[in-house]
N, C-alpha and C positions, 0 to 999 in steps of 0.2 A: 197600095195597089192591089188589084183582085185580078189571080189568073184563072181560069178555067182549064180544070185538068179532068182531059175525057182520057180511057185507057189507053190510048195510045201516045200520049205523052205524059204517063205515070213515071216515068224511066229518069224524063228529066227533072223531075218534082220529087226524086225518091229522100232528099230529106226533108222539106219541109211538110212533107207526107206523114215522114215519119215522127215528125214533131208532133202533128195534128193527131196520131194515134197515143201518143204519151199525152197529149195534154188531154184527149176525150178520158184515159182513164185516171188523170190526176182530177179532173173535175167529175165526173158522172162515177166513178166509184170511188175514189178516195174523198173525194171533198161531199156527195151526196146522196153517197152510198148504194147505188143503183145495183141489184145483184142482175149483173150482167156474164153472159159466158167468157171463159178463160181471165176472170176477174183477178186472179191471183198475177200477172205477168205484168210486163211492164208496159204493152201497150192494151190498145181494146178495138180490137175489130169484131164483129159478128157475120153473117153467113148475107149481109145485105150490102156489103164491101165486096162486089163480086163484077165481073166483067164489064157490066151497064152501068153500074156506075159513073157519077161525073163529080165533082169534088169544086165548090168555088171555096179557092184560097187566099185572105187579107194577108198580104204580107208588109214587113218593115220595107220601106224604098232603100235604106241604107244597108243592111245588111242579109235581107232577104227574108228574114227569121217569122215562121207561122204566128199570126197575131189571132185569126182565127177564121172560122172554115165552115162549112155549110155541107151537107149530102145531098144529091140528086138521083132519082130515078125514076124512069120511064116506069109508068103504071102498068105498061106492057111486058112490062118483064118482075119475076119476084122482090116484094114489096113490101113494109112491116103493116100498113093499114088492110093489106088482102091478106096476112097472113098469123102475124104477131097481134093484132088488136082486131081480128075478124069479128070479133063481136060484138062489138062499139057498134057495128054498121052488118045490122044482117042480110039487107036487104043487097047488100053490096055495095061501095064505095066509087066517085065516077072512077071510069078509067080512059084510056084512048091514047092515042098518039100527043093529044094536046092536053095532057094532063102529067103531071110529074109531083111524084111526090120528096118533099124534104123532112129530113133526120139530123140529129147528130150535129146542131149548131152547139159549136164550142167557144171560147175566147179563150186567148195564151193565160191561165191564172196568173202569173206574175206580171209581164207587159202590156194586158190588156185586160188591166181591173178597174173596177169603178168607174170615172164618166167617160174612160178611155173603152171600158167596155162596150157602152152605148152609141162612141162612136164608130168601133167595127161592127156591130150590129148594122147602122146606119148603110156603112160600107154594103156588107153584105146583103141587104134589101137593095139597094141599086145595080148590084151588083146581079140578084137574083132577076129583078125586072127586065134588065138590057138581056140577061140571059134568055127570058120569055120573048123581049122581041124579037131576036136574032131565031131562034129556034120554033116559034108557030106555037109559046104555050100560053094557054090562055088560064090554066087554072096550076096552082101547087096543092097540096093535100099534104094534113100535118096529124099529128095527134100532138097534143099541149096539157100540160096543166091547166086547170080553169084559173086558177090565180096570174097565169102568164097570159091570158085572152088580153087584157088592158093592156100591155105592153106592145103588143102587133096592133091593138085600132090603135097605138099613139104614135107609132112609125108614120099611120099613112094608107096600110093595109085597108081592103074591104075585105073581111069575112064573113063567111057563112057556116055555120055550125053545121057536120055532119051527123053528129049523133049528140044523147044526152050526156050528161057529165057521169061519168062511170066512174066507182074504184077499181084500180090495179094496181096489186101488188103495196096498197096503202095509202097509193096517190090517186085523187079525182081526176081524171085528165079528161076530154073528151076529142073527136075527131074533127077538124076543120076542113074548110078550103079557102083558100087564098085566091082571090079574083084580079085577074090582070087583064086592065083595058087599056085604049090609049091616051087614058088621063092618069094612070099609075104612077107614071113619071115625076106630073108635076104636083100629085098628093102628097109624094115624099118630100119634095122638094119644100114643098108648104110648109110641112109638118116640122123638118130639120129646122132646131132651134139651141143657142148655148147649152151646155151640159157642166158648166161650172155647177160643183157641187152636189149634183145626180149621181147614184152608182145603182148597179142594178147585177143579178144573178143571171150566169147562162142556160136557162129553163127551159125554153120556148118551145124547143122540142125536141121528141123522143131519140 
């Protein structure tokens, strides 16, 4: 199942919230080493975990437990592509009420590894979509590794490159956006296929 948790019912999500902050730093610093701030602790938030925020979370149906999780935010408020990666895109990055940008897609590393991965990934692309229609966004905005671009066109996604493939901090990544019409739906739906024996890394993005 996928809830949507905007700040005002953070409260009642406050643990599988908090799973989603121990599993971002068991994956993105412990498992690939990302030097991230207050990297030493046990969970990993940064200063873009902040009031606008909105968080889509895969959860277990049986037991409720964070399987894996997605960041949202309004381009209208502080952002890591207008701020963290300003220079991927000098010219400026879109912005607007109908644009949001995602971070911080994680999977549970132990309950949702390998083709179980791919299938909250899954998850969380429909999840992200119905979000877009419910709320008027027509575009997300990402920064990616260039090696994870083939894994969003194999969802289903349309992308458009914001900028060129850049080094940071080691890794080539570059700036996207994600296009949401009212065919997105059934691109996914297309695209969803067995995952017997698929396993894939939670890279996609920053």
């Amino acid at each position: 199942m996928i809830d949507v948790v905007d700040p005002s019912a953070r409260w009642r999500f406050s643990q599988p919230l908090l799973e989603m902050y121990h599993h971002r730093k068991r994956v993105f610093v412990d498992q690939l080493g990302w030097n991230l701030p207050g990297s030493g602790g046990w969970l990993e938030l940064d200063e873009f975990d902040h009031d606008y925020a909105v968080y889509l979370l895969a959860r277990d149906r049986g037991d409720g437990a964070h399987l894996g999780s997605v960041r949202l935010i309004p381009t209208t408020r502080p952002h890591m592509l207008a701020t963290t990666f300003a220079a991927l895109c000098p010219g400026g990055a879109p912005e607007g009420e109908d644009i949001w940008e995602i971070s911080r897609l994680v999977t549970n590393p132990v309950r949702a590894s390998g083709a179980m991965s791919i299938k909250v990934h899954r998850m969380l692309a429909h999840g992200l979509t119905e979000f877009a229609r419910l709320n008027g966004v027509r575009g997300y905005i990402l920064v990616a590794e260039v090696s994870r671009v083939p894994a969003l066109l194999a969802i289903g996604w349309t992308v458009r490159p914001l900028s060129l493939p850049s080094l940071f901090h080691g890794e080539t990544v570059q700036a996207l956006q994600i296009e949401i019409d009212e065919d997105t739906s059934e691109r996914l739906l297309r695209r969803a296929q067995p995952i017997e024996g698929r396993s894939g890394a939670s890279r996609v993005a920053a």
